[in-house]
C-alpha positions, 0 to 999 in steps of 0.5 A: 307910717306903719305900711313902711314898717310891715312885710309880712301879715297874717291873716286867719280872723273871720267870723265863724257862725253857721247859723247866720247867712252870707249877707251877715258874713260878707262884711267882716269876712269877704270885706275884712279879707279884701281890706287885708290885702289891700294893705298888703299891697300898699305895704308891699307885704306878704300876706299869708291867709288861714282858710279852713275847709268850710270852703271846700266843695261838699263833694270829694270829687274835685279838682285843683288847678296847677296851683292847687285852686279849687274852682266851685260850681254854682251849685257848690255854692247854694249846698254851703251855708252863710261860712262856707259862701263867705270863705269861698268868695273870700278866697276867689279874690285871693285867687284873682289877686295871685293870679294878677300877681 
């Protein structure tokens, strides 16, 4: 019933600890991201996602896409810690799902 009454979600939840490594984080911020837009889709809802800058790259010489997507290399990924890994794969899956529209 709920999905019938949703058109809009925000999502800007995660947890935040930079002490801890991506294994810790996956679940409540790559899974907890995918599981919103998943009902996202199944609502038919809009879904507006808060980032923060922890997955950008470290260096300041990157580039955006026509979209403004930022494309990491590996080597970007193993330079971040726990948060920085799972914000960037969080949203590389809303990258895909944008592109797949």
């Amino acid at each position: 019933k709920l999905t019938e009454q949703i058109g809009l979600i925000y999502h800007n939840a995660s947890v935040v600890n930079l002490q801890v490594p991506y294994k810790v984080l996956k679940q409540p911020n790559v899974v907890g991201t995918l599981n919103c837009l998943k009902f996202a889709v199944k609502s038919n809802a809009r879904l507006i996602y808060t980032s923060s800058t922890a997955a950008l790259p470290a260096s300041v010489h990157f580039k955006e896409d026509s979209n403004g997507w930022i494309t990491l290399t590996s080597n970007d990924m193993n330079l971040k810690d726990g948060y920085g890994q799972s914000k960037a794969v969080a949203e590389q899956i809303l990258h895909t799902a944008s592109m797949l529209g």
